[in-house]
N, C-alpha and C positions, 0 to 999 in steps of 0.2 A: 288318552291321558295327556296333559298339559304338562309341559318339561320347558327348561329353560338349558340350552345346549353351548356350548365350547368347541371348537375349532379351532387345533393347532398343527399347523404343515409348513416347512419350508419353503416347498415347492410349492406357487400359488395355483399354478394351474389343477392339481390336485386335491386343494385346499376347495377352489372353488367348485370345481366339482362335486365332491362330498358335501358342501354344502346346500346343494341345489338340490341334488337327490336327498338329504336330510327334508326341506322343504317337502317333495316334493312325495316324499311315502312315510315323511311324521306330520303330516300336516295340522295337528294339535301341539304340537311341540314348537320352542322359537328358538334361531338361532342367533344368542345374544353378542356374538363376537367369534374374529377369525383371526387367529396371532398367527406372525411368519416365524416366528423363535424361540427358544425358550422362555428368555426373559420378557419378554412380551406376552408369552403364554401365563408366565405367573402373575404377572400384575395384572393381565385378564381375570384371571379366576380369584383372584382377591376382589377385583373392581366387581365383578358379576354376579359372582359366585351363585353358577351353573349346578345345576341339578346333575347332569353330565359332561364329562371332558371328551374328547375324541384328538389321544394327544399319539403326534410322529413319533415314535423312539428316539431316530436321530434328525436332532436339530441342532443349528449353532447355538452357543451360549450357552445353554443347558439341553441337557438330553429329557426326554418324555418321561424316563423312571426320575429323574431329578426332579424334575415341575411337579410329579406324582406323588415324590415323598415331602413336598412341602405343601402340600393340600390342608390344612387344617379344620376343615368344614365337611359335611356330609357332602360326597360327592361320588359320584359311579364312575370308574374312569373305563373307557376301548383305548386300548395301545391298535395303534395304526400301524404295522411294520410289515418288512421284508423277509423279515426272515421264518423260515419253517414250522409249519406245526405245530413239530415235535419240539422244536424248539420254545414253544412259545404255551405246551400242553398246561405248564404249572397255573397259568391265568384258568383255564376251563374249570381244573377242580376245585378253584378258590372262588369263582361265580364272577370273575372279574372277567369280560370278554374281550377277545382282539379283532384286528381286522388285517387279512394280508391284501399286499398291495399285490398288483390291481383287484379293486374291492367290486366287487358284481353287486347287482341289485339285491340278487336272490340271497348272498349272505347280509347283507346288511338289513334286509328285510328283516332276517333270523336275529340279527344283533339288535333293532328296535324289538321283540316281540319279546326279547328275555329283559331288555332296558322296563320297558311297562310292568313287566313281571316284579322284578324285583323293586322297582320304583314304588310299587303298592305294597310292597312286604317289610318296607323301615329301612332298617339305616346300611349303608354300603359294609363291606366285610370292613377288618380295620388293614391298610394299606401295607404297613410297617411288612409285617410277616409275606404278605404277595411278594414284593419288591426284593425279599431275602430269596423267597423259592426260584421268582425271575432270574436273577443276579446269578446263580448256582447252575439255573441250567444254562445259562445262555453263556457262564465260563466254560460247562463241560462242551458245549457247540463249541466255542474257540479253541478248543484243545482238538479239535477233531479235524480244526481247517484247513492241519497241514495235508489230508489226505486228498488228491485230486479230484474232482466233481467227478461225477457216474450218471445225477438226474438233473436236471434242469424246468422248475418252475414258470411256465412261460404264459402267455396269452393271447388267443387270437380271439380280436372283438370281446365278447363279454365271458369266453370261455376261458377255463385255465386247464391245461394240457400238464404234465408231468411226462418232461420229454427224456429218453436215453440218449448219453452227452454220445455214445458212440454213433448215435445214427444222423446228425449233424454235420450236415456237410462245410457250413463256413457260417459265421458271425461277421456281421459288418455293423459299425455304428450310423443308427439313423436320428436326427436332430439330440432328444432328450432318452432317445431308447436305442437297446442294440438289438437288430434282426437277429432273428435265431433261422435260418435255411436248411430245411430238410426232401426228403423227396416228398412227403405230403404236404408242405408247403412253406410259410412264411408265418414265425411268432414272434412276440416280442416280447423282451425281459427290460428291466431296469438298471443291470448291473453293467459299467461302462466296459469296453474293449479290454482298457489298460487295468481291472481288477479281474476281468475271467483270466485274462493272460497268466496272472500269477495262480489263480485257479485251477484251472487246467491240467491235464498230464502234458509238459512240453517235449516227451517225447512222441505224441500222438498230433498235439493240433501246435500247430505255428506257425507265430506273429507275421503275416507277409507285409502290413502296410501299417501307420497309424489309427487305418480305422477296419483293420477285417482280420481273424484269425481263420488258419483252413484245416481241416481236417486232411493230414496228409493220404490216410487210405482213400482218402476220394479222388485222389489227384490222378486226372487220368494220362494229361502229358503237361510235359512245359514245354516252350517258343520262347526263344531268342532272338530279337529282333536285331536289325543292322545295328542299332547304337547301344546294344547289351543288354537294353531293358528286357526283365520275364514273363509271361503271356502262361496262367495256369489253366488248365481245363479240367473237369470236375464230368466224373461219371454221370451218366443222367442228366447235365445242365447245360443248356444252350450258352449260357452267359460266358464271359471269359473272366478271369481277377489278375490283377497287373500287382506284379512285386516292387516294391520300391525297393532299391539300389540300396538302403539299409540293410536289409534279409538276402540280397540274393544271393550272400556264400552260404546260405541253409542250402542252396541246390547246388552245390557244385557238384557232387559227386552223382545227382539223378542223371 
């Protein structure tokens, strides 16, 4: 089925990517534009006006539900986000689909197959009421932030893992992602150092450097070297993680 599609992401690299895979498994469908912002995404979809949107949540200038409720034309919107499921469940029963990052083949595949679906059945739900049910759950999600993480959403290659935050032995940040370290391996999430930090239970994992949080039960000794610097060693890992001279009255008493 022939579509005329929208593409809006912050992050370009992200952006382009989902566009390439749009190409490259809707190949009847085109993609008439990629915006990096909100405002850029609205005057896309006026200029276009795309059969489908595939819009970030969070963008500068305007957010994805904002660009969303000033749509005024038939259009299908995928909110593209981060955040959970359950968090996000209101879209599924109103026929409006999401996408969480990082977005696998194998869902997006599912997300063109209900787009063709519904694309042959008329006209999009009406927006207004989505964006109310959105809006609701995703304040009850804020009301719940205060409680410290327990799972973590992560990704190795094209899999997504649902990892238990206690089996985690340390976070470090790697360029645009932060490593998640456990004993079966190496994932990656999106969420930066300095928001798991506040995340976290701080009496379980903490801060040693700008870019690594550790899990103190894994900590199997510290080293002190001659000029005071600290030297952690971690159950099961050959590696070693250096405290920056910030943190190291957290060890004074080990």
């Amino acid at each position: 089925m022939k579509a005329k599609l929208l593409v809006a992401d912050d992050e370009a690299e992200l952006a382009a990517d989902l566009h390439q895979r749009l190409q490259r498994l809707w190949p009847q469908a085109t993609v008439a534009g990629v915006a990096r912002n909100g405002p850029e995404a609205r005057a896309l979809l006026q200029e276009r006006r795309p059969d489908v949107a595939f819009l970030d949540i969070r963008m500068p200038g305007m957010s994805g539900l904002e660009v969303a409720a000033q749509i005024d034309f038939p259009c299908h919107v995928v909110f593209v986000t981060a955040y959970d499921q359950y968090a996000v469940e209101a879209f599924e029963r109103e026929a409006v689909d999401y996408l969480l990052k990082p977005v696998s083949d194998e869902r997006l595949v599912q997300t063109i197959d209900r787009l063709q679906r519904l694309l042959a059945g008329g006209e999009p739900p009406a927006m207004r009421a989505l964006l109310e049910r959105l809006e609701q759950t995703l304040g009850a999600q804020a009301a719940d932030a205060a409680q410290p993480l327990r799972w973590i959403r992560a990704s190795a290659g094209e899999r997504l893992r649902l990892l238990p935050v206690d089996e985690v032995d340390y976070f470090q940040a790697r360029d645009k992602y932060t490593s998640v370290l456990t004993a079966e391996g190496e994932f990656l999430i999106r969420t930066p150092v300095r928001e798991l930090a506040a995340q976290l239970d701080g009496g379980r994992f903490w801060q040693i450097h700008r870019a690594t949080i550790v899990n103190v039960a894994r900590v199997a000794a510290v080293t002190r070297d001659f000029g005071g610097r600290l030297t952690l060693t971690l159950r099961g890992r050959e590696e070693s993680l250096t405290v920056s001279r910030r943190y190291t009255h957290l060890f004074e008493r080990m």
